[in-house]
Each structure stands twice: as C-alpha cells, then as structure tokens.
VEXFI-604887 format. One record per residue: residue number from 0; residue in three letters; x, y, z of N, C-alpha, C in turn. Coordinates in pm, whole numbers, plus 32768, in hexadecimal, padded with zeros to 4 digits. Each point is the difference from the previous one (the first is absolute). Layout:
// residues N
NUM | ala | X | Y | Z | X | Y | Z | X | Y | Z
...
// end
This chain:
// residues 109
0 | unk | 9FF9 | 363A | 803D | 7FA3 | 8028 | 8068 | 7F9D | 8065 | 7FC7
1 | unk | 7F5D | 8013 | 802F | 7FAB | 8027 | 7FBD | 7FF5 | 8074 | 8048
2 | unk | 8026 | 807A | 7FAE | 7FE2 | 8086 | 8054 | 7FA9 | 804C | 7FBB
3 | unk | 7FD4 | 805E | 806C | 7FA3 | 806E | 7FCB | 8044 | 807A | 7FF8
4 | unk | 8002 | 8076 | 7FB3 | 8036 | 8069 | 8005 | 7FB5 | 808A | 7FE6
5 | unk | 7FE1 | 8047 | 8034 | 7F96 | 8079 | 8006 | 806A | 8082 | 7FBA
6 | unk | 7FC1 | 8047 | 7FD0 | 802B | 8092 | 7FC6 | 7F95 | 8045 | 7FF9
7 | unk | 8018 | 807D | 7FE6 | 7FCF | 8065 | 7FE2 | 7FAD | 806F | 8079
8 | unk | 8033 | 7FDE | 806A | 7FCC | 8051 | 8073 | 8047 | 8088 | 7FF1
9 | unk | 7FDB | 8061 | 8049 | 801C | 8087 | 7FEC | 7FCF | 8051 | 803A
10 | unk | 8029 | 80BB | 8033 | 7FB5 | 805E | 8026 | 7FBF | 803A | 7FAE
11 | unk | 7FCE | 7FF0 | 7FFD | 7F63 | 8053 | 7F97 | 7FA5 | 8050 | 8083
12 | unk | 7FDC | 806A | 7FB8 | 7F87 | 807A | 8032 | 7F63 | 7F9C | 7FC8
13 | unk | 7FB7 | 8003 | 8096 | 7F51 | 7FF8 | 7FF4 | 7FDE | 801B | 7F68
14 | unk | 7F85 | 7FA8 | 800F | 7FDD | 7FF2 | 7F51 | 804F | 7FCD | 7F88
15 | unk | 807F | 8004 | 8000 | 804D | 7FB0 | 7F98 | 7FF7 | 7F5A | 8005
16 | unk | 8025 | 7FD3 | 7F93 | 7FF5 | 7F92 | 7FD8 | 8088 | 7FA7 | 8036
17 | unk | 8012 | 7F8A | 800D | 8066 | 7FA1 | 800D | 7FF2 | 7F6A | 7FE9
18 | unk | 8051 | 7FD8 | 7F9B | 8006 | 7F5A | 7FE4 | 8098 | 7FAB | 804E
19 | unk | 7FB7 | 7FB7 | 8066 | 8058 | 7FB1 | 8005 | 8018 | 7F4B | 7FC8
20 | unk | 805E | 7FE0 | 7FE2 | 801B | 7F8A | 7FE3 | 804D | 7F97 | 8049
21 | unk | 7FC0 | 7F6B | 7FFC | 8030 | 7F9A | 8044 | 805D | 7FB2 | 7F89
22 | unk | 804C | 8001 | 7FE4 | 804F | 7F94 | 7FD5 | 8024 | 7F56 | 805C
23 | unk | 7FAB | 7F9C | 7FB1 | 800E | 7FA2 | 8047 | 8036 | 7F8D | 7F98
24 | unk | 809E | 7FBE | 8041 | 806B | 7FCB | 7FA6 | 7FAA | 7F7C | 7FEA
25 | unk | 7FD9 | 7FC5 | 8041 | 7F9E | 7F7C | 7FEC | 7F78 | 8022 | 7FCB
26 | unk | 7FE9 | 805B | 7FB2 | 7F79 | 802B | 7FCE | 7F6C | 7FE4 | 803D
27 | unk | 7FC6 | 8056 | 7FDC | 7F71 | 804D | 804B | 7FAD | 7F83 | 8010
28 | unk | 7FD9 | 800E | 808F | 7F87 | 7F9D | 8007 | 7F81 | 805D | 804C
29 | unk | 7FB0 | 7FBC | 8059 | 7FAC | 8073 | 8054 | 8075 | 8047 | 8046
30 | unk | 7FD9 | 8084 | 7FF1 | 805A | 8079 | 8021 | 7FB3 | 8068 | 806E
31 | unk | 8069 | 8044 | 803D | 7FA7 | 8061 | 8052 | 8075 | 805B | 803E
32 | unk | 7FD2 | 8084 | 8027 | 802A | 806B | 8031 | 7FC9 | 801A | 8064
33 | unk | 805F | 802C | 807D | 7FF0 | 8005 | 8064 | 8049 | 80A8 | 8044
34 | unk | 7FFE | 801F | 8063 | 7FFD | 8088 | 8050 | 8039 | 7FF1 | 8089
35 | unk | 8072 | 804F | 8015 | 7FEC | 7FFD | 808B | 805C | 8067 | 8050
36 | unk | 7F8E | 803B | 8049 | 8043 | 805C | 805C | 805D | 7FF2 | 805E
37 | unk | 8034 | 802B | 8038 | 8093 | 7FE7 | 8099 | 7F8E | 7FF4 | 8077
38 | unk | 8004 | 7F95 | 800A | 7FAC | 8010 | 8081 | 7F68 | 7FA8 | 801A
39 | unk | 8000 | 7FFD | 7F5F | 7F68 | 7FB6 | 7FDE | 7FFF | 7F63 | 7FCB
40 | unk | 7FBF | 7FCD | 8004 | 7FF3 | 7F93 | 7FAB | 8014 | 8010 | 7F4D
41 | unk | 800E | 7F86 | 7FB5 | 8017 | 8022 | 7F77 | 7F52 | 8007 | 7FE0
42 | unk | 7FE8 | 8048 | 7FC1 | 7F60 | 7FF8 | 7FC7 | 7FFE | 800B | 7F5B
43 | unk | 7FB8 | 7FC2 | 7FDE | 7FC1 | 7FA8 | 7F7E | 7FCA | 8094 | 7F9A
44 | unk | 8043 | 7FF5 | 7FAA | 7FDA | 8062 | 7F84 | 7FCF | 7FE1 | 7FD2
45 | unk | 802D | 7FA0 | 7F6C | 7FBA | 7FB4 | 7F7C | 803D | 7F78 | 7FDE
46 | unk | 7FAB | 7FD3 | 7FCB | 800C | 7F97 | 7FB5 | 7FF2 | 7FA1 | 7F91
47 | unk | 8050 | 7FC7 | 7FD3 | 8003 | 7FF0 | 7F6B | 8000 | 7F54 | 7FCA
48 | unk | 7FAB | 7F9D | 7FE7 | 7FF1 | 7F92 | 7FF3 | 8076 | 7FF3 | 7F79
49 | unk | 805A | 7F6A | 800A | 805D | 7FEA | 7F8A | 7FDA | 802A | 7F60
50 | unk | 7F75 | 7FFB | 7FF1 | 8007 | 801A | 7F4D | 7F9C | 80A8 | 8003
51 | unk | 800E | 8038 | 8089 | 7FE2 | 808D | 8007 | 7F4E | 7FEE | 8001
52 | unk | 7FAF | 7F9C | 8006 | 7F79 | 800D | 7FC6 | 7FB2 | 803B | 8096
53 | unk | 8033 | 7FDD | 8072 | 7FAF | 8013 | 808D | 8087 | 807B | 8039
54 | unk | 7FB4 | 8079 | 802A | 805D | 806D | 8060 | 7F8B | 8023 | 807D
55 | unk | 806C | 8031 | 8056 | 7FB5 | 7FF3 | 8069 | 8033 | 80B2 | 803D
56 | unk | 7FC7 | 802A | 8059 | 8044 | 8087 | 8032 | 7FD4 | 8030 | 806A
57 | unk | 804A | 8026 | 807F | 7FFA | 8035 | 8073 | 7F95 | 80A3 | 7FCA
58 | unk | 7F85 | 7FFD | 8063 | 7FC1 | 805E | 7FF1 | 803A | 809F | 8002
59 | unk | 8057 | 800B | 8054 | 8062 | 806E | 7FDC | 8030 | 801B | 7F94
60 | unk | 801D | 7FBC | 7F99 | 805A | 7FFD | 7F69 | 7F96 | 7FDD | 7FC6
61 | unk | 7F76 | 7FD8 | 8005 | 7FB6 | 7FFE | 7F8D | 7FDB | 806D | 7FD3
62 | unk | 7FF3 | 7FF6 | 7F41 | 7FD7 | 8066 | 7FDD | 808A | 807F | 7FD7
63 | unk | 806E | 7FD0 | 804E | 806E | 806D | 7FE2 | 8099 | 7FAE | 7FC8
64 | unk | 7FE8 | 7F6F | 800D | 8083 | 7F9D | 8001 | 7FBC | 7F94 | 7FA2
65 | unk | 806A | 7FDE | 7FB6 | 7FCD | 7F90 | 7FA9 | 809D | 7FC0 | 7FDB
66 | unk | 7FB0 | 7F57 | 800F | 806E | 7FAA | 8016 | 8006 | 7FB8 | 7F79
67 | unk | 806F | 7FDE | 7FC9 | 8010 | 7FBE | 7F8C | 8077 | 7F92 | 8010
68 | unk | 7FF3 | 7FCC | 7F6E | 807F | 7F91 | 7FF4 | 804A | 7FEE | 7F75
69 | unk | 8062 | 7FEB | 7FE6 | 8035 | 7FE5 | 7F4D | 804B | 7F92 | 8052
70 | unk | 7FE5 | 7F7A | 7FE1 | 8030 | 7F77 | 801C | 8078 | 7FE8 | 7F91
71 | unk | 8007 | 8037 | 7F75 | 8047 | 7FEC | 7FB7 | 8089 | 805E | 804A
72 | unk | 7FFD | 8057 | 804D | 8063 | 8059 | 8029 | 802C | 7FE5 | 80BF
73 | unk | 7F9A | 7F98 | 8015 | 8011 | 7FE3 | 8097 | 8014 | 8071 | 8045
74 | unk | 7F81 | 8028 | 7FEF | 7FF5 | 80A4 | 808C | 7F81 | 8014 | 7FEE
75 | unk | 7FD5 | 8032 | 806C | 7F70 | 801E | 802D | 8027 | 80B8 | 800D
76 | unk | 7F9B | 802B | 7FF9 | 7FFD | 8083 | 8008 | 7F8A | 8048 | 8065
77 | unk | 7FF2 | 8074 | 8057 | 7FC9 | 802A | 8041 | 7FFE | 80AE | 7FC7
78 | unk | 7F8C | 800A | 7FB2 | 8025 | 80BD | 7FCE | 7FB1 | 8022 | 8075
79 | unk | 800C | 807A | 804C | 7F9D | 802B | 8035 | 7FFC | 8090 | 7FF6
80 | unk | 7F91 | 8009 | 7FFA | 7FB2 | 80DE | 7FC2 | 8018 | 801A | 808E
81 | unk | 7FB0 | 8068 | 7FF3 | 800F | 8073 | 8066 | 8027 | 7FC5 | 805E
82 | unk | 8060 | 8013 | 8045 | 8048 | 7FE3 | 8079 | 7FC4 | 805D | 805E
83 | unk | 8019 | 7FCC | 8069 | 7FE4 | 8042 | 80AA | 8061 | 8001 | 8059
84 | unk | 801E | 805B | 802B | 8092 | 8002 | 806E | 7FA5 | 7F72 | 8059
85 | unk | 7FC8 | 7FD6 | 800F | 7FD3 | 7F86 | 804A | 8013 | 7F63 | 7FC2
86 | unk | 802F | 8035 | 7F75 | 805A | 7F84 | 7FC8 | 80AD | 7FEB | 8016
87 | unk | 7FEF | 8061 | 8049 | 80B8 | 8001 | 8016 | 802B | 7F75 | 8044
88 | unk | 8064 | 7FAF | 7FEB | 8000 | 7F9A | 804F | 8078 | 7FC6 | 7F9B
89 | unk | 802A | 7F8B | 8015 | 8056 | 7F90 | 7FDA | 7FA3 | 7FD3 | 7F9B
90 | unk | 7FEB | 7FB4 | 7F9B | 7F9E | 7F77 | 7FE0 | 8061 | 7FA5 | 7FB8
91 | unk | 7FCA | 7F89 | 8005 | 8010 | 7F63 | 7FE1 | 7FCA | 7FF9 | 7FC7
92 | unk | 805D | 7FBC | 7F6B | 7FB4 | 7F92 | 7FC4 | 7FF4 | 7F1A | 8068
93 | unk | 7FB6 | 7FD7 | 7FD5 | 7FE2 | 7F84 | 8052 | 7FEF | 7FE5 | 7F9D
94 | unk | 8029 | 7F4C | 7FDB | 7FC9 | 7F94 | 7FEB | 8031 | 7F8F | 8079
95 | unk | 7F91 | 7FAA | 7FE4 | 8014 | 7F95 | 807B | 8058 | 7FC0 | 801A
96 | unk | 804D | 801B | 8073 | 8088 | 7FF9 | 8057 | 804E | 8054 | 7FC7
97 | unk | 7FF4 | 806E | 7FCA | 8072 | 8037 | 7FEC | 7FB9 | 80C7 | 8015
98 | unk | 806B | 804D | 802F | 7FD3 | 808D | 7FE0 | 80A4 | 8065 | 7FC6
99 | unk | 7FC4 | 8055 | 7FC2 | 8066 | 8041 | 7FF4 | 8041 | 8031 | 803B
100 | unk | 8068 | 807A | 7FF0 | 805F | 8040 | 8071 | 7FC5 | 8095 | 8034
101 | unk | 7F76 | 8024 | 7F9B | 7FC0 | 808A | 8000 | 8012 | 8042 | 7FBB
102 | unk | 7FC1 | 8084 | 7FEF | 8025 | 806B | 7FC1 | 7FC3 | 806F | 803E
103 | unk | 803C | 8093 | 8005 | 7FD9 | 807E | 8051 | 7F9A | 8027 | 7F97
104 | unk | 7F97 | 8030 | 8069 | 7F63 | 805A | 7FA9 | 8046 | 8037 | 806D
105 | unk | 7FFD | 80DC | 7FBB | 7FD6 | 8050 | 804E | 7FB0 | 8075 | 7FC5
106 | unk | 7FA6 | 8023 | 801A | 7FAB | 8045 | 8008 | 8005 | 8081 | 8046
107 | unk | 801D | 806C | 7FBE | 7FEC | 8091 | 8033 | 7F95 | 804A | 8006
108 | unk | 7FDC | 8056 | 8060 | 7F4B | 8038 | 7FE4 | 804B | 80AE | 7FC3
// end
C-alpha cells in the first residue's frame, strides 16, 4: 500500500527556519503540501511537478517557503524561513488520492 509520511514539524520561535519532509513509499510524482487549521478548510501551500521543473506557491509562503524533491530518495521536502506564529497549523503532504497523516508547525511570537 502506497503511503505518504511527513516529519519534521516542531515548536520553533518566529523567524527560525524549518524543513519538513514527505516520504512517499511509491515514489514522487506531482506533489503538494497542504495546511490546515481546526475549524477551517485544508488550504493550498506549494507545489512541486514530478521531475521538480514547475512549483507553484500559496501567496502567503511565497518568498519565505520553498518546495523541493530528491526522487532518487522518494521525499519531497518543504524548508520554510522565517516562520510566523500564523503558520502554526497541522500540514500535509498530497499526492493524488492519497494525503499524509500530518505533522505539528508551532510557532511562538
């Protein structure tokens, strides 16, 4: 069965850096990271076409988040700079029909 698996979420203080990673057992195709608050809909971060050449990014994370891929290692990666206690949330990795289980962003001011 083809799963996705997320790491690297964490409490980190405003302005620090954080990489998270998708491990996906059926390897990387179009990829994407996703967000979501208790209460809200899931909303659209970034995105990453299978051989990495097309990314895409929620105007909120542009400019501070950058999405990558190593296909030889089947995981997509999400680093993102300066954080904002307004990135605090769950996020998902997605590929089509499938999402991960999450991972905790928290953000301290």
């Amino acid at each position: 069965q083809v799963q996705l698996v997320e790491s690297g979420g964490g409490l980190v203080q405003a302005g620090v850096s954080l990489r998270l990673s998708c491990s996906a057992s059926g390897g990387t195709t179009n990829m994407g990271w996703f967000r979501q608050v208790p209460g809200k809909d899931r909303e659209f971060v970034a995105a990453i076409s299978a051989n990495g050449a097309i990314k895409a990014y929620a105007d909120s994370v542009k400019c501070r988040f950058t999405i990558s891929t190593d296909n030889a290692k089947k995981t997509v990666y999400l680093q993102m700079n300066s954080l904002k206690p307004e990135d605090t949330t769950l996020y998902y990795c997605r590929e089509i029909g499938l999402w991960g289980q999450g991972t905790q962003v928290t953000v301290s001011s």
